[in-house]
Biopython code that builds the backbone (N, CA, C, O; Angstrom):
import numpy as np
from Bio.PDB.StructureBuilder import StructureBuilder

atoms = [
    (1, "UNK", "N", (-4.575, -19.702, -38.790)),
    (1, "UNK", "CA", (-5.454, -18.781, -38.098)),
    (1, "UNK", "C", (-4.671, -17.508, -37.768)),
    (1, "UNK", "O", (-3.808, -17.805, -36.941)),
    (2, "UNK", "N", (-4.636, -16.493, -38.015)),
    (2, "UNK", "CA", (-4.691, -15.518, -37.907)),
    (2, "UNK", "C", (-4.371, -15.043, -36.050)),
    (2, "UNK", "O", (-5.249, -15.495, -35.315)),
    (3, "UNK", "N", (-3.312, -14.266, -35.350)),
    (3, "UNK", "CA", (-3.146, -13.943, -34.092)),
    (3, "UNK", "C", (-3.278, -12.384, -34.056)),
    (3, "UNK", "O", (-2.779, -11.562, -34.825)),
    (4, "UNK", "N", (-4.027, -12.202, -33.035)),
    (4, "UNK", "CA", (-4.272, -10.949, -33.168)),
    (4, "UNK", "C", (-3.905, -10.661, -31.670)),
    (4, "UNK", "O", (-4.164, -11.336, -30.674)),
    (5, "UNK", "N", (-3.228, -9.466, -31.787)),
    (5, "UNK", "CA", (-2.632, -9.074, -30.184)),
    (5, "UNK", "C", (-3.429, -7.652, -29.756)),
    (5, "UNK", "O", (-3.592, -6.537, -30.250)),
    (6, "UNK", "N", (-3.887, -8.482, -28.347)),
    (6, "UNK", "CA", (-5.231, -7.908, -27.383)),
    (6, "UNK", "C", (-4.514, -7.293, -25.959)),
    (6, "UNK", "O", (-5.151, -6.558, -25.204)),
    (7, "UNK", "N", (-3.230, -7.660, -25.723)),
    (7, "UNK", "CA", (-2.595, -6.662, -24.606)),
    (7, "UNK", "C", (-0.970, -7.127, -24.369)),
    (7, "UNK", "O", (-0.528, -8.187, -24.811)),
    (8, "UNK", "N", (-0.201, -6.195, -23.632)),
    (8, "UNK", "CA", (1.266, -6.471, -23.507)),
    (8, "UNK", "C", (1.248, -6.228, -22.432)),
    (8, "UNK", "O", (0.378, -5.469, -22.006)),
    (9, "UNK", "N", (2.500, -6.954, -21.331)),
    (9, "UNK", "CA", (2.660, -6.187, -20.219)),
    (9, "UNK", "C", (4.008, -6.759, -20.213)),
    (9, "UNK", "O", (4.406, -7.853, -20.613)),
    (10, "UNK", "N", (4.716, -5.622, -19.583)),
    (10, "UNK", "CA", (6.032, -5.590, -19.529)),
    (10, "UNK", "C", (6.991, -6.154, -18.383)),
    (10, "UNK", "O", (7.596, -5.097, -18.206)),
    (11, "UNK", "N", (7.373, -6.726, -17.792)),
    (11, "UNK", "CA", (8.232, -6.839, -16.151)),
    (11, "UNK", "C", (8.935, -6.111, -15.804)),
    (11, "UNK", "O", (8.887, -5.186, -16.616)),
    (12, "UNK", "N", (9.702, -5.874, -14.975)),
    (12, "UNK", "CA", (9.775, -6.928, -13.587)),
    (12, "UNK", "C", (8.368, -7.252, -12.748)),
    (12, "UNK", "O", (7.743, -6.398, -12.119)),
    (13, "UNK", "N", (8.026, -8.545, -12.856)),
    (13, "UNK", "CA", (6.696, -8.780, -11.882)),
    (13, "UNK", "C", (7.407, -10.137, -11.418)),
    (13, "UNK", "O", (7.302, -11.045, -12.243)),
    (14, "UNK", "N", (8.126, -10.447, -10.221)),
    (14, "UNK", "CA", (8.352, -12.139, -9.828)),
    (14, "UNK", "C", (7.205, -13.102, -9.913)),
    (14, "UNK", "O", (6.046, -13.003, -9.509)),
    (15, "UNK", "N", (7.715, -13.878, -10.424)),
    (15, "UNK", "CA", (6.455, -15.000, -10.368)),
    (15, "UNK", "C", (6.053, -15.712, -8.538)),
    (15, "UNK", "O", (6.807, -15.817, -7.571)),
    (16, "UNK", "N", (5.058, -15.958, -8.639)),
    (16, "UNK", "CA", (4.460, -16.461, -7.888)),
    (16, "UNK", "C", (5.096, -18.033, -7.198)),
    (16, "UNK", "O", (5.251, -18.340, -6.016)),
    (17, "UNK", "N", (5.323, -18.697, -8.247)),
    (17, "UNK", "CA", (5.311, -19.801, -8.128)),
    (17, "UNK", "C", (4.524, -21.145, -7.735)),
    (17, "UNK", "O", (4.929, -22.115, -7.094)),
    (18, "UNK", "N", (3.234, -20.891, -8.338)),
    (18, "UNK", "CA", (2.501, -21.239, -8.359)),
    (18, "UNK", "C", (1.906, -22.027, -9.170)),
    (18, "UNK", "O", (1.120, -22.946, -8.935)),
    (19, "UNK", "N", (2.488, -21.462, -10.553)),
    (19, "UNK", "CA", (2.367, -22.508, -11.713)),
    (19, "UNK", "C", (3.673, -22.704, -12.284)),
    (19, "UNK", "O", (4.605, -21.921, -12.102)),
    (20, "UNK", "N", (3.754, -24.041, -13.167)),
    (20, "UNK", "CA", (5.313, -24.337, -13.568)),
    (20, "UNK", "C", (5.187, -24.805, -14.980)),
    (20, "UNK", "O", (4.480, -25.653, -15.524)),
    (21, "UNK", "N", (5.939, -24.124, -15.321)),
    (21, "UNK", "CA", (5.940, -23.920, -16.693)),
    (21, "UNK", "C", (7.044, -25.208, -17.361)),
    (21, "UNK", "O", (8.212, -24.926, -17.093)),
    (22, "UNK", "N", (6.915, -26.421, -18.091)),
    (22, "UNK", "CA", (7.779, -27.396, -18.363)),
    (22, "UNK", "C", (8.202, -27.232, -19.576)),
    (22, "UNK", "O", (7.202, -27.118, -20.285)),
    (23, "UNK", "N", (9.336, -27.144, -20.321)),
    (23, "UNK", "CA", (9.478, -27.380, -21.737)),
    (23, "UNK", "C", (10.821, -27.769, -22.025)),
    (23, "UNK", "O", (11.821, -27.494, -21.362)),
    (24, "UNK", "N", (10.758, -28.351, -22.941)),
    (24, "UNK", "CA", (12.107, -28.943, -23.652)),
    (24, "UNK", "C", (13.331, -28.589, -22.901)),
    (24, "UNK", "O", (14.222, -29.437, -22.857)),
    (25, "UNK", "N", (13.518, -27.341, -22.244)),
    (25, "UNK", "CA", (14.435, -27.161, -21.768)),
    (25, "UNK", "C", (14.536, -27.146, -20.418)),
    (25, "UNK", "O", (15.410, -26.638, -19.716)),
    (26, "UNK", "N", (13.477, -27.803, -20.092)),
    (26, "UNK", "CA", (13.206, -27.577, -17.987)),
    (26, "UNK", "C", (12.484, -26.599, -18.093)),
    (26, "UNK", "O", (12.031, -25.953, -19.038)),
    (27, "UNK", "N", (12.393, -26.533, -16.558)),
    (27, "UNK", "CA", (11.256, -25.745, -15.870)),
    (27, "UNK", "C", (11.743, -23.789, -15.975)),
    (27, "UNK", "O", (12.632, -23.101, -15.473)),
    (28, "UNK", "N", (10.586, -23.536, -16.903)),
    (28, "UNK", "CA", (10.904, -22.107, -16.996)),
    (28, "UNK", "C", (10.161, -20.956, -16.155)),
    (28, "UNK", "O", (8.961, -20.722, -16.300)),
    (29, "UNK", "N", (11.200, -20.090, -15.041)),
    (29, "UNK", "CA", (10.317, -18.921, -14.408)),
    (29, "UNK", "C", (11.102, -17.865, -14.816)),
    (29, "UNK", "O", (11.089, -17.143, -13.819)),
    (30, "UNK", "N", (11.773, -17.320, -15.643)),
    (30, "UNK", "CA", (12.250, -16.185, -15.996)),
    (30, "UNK", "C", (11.544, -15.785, -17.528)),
    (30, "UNK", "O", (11.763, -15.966, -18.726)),
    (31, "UNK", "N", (10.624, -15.167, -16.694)),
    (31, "UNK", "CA", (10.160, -13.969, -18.445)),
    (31, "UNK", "C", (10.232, -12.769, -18.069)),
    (31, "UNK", "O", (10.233, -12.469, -16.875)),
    (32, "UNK", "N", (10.339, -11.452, -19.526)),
    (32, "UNK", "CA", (10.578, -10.343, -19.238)),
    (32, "UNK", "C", (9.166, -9.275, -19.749)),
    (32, "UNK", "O", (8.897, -8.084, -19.595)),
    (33, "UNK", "N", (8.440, -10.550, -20.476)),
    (33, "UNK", "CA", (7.083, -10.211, -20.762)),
    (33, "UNK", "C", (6.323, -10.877, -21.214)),
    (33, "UNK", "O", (6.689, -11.857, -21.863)),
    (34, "UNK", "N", (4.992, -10.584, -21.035)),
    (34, "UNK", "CA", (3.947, -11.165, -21.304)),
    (34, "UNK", "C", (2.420, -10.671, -22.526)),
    (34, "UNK", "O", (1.833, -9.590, -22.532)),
    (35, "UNK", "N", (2.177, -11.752, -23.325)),
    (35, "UNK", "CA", (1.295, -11.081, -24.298)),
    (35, "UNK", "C", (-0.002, -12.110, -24.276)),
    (35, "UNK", "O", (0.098, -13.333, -24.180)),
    (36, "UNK", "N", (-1.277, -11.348, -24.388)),
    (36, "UNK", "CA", (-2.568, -12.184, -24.270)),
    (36, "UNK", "C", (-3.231, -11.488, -26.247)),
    (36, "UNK", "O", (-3.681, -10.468, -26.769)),
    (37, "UNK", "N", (-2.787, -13.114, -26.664)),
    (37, "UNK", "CA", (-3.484, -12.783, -28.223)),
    (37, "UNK", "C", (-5.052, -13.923, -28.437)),
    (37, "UNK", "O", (-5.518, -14.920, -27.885)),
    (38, "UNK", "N", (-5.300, -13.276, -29.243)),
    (38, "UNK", "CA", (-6.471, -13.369, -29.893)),
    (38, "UNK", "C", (-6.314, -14.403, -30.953)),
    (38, "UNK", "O", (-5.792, -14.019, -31.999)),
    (39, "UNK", "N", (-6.812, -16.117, -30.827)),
    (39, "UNK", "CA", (-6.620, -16.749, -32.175)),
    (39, "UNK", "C", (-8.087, -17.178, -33.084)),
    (39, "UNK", "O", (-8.100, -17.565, -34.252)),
    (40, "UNK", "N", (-9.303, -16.984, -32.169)),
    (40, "UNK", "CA", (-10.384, -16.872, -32.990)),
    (40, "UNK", "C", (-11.273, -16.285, -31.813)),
    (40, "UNK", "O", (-10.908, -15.687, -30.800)),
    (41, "UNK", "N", (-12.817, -16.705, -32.335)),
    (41, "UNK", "CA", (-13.713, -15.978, -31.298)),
    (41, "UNK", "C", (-13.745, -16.300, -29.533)),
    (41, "UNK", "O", (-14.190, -15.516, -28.695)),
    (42, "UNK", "N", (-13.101, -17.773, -29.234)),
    (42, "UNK", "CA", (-13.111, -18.172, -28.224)),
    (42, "UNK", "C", (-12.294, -18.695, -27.529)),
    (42, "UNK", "O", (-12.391, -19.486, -26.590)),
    (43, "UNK", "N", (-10.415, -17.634, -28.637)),
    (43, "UNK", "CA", (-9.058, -18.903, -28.235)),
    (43, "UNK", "C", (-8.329, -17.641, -27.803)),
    (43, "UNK", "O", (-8.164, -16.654, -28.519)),
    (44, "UNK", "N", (-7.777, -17.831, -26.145)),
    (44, "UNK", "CA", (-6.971, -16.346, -26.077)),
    (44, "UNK", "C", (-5.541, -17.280, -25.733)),
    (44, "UNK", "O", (-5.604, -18.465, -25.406)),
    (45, "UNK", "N", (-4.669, -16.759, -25.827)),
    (45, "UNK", "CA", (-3.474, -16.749, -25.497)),
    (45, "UNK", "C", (-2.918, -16.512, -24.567)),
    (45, "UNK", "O", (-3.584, -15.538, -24.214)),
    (46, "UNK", "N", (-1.904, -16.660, -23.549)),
    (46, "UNK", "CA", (-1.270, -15.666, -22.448)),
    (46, "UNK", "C", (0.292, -16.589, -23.053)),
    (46, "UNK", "O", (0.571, -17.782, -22.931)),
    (47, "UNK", "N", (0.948, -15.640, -23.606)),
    (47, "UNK", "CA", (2.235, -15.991, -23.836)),
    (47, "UNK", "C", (3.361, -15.115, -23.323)),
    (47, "UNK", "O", (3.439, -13.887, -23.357)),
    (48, "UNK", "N", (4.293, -16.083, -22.800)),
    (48, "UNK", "CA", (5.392, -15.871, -21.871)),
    (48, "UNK", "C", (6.735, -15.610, -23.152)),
    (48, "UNK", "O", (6.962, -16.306, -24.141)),
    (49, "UNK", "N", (7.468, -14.336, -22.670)),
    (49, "UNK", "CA", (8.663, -14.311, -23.599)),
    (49, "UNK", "C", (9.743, -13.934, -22.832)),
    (49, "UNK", "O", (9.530, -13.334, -21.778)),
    (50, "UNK", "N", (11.373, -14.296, -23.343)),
    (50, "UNK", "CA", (12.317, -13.777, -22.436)),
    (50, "UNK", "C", (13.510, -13.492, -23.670)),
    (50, "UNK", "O", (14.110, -14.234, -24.447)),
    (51, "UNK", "N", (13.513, -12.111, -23.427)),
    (51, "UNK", "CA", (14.237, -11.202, -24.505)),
    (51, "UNK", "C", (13.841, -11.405, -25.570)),
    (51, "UNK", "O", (14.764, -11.645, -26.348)),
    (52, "UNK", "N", (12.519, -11.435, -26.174)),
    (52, "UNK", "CA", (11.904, -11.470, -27.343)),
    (52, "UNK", "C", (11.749, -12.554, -27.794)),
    (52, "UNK", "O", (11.539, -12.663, -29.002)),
    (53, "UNK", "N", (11.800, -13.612, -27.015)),
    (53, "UNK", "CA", (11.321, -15.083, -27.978)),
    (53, "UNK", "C", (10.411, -15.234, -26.923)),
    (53, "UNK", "O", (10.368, -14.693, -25.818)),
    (54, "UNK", "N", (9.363, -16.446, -27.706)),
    (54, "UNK", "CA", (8.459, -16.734, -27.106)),
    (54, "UNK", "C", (8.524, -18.105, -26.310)),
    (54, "UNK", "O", (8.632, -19.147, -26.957)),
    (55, "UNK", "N", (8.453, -18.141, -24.734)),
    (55, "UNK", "CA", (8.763, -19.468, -24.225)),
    (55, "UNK", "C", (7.971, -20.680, -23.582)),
    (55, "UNK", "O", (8.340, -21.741, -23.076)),
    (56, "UNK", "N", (6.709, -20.085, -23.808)),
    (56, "UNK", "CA", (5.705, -20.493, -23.428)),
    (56, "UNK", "C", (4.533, -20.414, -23.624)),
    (56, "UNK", "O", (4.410, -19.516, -24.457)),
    (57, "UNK", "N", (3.330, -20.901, -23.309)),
    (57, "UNK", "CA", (1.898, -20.480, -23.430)),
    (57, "UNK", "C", (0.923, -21.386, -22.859)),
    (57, "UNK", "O", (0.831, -22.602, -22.692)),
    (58, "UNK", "N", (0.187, -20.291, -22.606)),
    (58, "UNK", "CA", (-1.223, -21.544, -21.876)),
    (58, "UNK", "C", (-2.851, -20.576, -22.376)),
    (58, "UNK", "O", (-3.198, -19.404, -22.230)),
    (59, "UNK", "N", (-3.552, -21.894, -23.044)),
    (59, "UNK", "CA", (-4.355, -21.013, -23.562)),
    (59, "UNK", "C", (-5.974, -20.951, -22.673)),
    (59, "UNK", "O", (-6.243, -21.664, -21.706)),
    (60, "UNK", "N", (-6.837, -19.992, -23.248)),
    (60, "UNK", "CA", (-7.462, -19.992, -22.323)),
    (60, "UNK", "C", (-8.976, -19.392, -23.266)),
    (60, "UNK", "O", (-8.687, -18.765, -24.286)),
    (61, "UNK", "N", (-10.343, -19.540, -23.002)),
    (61, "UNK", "CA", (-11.582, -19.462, -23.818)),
    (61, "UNK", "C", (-12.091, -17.882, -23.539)),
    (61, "UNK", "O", (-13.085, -17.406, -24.088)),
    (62, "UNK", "N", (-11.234, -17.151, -22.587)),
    (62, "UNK", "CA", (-11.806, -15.725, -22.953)),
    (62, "UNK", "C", (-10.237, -15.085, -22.229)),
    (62, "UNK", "O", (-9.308, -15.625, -21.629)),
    (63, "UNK", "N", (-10.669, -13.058, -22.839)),
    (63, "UNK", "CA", (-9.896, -12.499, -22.158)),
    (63, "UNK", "C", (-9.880, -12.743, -20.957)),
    (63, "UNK", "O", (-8.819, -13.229, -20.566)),
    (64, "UNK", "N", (-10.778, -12.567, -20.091)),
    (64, "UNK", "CA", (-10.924, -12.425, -18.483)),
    (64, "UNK", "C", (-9.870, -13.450, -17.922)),
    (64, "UNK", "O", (-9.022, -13.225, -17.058)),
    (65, "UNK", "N", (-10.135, -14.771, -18.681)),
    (65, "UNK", "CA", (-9.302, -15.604, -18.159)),
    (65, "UNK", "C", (-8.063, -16.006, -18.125)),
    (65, "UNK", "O", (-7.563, -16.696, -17.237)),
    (66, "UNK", "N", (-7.236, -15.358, -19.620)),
    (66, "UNK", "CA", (-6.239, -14.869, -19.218)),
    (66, "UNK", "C", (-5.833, -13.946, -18.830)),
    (66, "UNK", "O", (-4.613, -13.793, -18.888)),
    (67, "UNK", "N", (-6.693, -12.882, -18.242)),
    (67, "UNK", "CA", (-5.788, -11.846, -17.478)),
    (67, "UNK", "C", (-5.832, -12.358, -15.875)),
    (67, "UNK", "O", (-4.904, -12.167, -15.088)),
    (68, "UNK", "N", (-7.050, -13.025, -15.554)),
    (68, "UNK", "CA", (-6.880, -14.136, -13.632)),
    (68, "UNK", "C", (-5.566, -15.047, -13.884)),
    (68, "UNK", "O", (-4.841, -15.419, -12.962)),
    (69, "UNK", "N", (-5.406, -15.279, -14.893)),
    (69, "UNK", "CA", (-3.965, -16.636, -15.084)),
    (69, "UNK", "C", (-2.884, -15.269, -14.689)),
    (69, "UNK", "O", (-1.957, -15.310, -13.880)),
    (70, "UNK", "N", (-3.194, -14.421, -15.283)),
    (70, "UNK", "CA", (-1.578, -13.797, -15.039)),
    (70, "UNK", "C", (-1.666, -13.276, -13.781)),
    (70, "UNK", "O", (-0.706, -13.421, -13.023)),
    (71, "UNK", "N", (-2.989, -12.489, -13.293)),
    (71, "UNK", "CA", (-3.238, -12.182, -12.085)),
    (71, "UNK", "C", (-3.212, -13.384, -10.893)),
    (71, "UNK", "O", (-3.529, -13.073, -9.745)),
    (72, "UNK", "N", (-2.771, -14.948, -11.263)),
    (72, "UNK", "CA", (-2.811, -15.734, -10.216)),
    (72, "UNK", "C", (-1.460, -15.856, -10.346)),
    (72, "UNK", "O", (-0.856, -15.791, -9.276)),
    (73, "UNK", "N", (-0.754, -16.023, -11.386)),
    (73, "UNK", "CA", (0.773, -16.191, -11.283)),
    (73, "UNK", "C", (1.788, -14.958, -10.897)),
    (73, "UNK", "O", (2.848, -15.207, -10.322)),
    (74, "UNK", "N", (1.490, -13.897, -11.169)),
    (74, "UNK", "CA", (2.266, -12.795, -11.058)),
    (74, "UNK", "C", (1.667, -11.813, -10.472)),
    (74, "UNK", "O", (2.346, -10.822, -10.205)),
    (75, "UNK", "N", (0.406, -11.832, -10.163)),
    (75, "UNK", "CA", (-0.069, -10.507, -9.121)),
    (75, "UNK", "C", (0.011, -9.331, -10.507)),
    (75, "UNK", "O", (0.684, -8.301, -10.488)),
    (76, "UNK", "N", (-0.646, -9.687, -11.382)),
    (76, "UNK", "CA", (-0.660, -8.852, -12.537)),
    (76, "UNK", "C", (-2.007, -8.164, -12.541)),
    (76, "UNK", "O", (-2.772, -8.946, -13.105)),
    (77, "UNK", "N", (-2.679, -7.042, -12.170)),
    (77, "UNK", "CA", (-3.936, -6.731, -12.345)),
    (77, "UNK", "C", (-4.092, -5.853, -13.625)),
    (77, "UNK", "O", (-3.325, -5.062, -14.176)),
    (78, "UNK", "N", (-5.679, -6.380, -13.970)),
    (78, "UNK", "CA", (-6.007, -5.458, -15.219)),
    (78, "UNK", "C", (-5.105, -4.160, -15.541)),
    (78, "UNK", "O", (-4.305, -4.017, -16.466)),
    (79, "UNK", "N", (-5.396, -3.417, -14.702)),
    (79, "UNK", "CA", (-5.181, -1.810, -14.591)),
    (79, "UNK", "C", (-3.486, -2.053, -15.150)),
    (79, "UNK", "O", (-3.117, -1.255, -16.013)),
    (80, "UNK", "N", (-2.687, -2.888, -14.786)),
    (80, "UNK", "CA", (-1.415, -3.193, -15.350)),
    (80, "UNK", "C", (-1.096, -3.052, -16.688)),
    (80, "UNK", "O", (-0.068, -2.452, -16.999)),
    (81, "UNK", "N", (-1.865, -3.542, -17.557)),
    (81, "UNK", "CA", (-1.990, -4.023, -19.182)),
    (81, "UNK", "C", (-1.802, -2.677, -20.207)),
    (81, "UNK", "O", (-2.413, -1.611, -20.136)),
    (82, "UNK", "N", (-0.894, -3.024, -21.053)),
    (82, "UNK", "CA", (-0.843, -1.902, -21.836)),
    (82, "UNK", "C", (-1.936, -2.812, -23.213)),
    (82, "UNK", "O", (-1.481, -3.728, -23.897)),
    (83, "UNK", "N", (-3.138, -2.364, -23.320)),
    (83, "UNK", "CA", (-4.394, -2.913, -24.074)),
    (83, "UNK", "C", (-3.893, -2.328, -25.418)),
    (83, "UNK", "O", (-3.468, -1.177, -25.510)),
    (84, "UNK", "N", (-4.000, -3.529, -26.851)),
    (84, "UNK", "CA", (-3.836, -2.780, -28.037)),
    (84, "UNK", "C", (-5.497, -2.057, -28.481)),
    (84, "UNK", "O", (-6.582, -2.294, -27.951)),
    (85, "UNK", "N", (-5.254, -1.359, -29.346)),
    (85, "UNK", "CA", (-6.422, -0.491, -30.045)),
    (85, "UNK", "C", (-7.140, -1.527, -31.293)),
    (85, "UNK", "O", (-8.067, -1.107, -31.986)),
]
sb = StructureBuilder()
sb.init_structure("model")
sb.init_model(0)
sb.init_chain("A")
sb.init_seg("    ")
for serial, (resi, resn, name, xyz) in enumerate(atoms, 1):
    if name == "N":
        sb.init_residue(resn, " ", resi, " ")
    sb.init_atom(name, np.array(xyz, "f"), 0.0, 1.0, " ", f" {name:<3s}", serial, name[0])
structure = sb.get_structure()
């Protein structure tokens, strides 16, 4: 399927700590950015990266809802988002 990238946002934003992110390597709260992609009509993305790799993700059935995920974890509001064209 095809990823199509729908917005970037850049940090410093501290996390919240509110949600916890688990993976292979323990519990991850250091990212330096964040990307919400597009994988079909009803699959969005909010993926976590730190210095250009990707370390995470949680997916979600519309934009709106991943931009409240980032806006509940990081105090990220719309108006934040650098939106692609």
């Amino acid at each position: 399927m095809t990823e199509v990238l729908v917005a970037q946002y850049l940090f410093p934003s501290p996390s919240s700590g509110k949600t916890t992110h688990l993976t292979p390597a323990g519990v991850e709260t250091d990212f330096d950015e964040l990307k919400i992609v597009k994988y079909g009509p009803r699959e969005y993305n909010l993926l976590y990266f730190r210095r250009g790799e990707e370390i995470t993700d949680t997916g979600h059935g519309s934009l709106d809802e991943a931009l409240e995920q980032a806006n509940f974890e990081f105090g990220i509001t719309k108006e934040n988002w650098k939106f692609a064209n």
